[in-house]
VOFIVEX-98448 format. One record per residue (C-alpha): x, y, z. Coordinates in steps of 0.2 Angstrom, whole numbers, plus 5000, padded with zeros to 4 digits. Each point is the difference from the previous one (the first is absolute). Example, Ala and Ser with C-alpha at 12.3 -4.5 7.8 and 13.67 -1.06 7.14 Angstrom:
VOFIVEX-98448
506249785039;500650174997;
//
This chain:
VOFIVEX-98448
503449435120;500850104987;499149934986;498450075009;500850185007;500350014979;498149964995;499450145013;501450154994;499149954981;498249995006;500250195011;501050074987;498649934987;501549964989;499449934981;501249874991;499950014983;500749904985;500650044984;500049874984;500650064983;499049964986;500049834998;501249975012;499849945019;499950085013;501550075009;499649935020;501850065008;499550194998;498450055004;499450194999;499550055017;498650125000;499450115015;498450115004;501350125006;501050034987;499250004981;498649855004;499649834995;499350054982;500649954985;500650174995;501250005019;500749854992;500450054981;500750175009;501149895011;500849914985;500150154987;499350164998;500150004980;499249815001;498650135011;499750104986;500049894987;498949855009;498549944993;499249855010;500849885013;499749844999;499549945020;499649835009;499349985018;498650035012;499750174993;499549964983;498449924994;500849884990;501849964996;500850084992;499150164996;500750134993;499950165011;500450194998;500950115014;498850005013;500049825004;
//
């Protein structure tokens, strides 16, 4: 089954989908950033970097949903 050959590739590679939504907008679900442990990680900061590196040095807070947070949203600095 193809659909389950393609769930395993993302689970080995540890592969992270991540969605972008601008400010007061929604959220854009046809083009996920994909984040990898081997490349620059699944952090915040991996994905500012992979959009621009002048929004990198200019950021000041994301604001995130998900399993990761304590309560959605929550505002959350590089690290995450």
């Amino acid at each position: 089954n193809l659909d389950y050959l393609l769930e395993r590739i993302w689970d080995e590679l540890a592969l992270v989908r991540v969605y972008t939504k601008p400010k007061g907008g929604q959220p854009d679900f046809e083009e996920p950033l994909v984040l990898s442990h081997l490349r620059h990680g699944i952090d915040v900061e991996a994905a500012v970097q992979d959009i621009s590196t002048q929004l990198l040095r200019d950021f000041n807070y994301a604001t995130v949903w998900g399993t990761s947070t304590k309560h959605n949203p929550m505002r959350a600095g590089l690290k995450h």
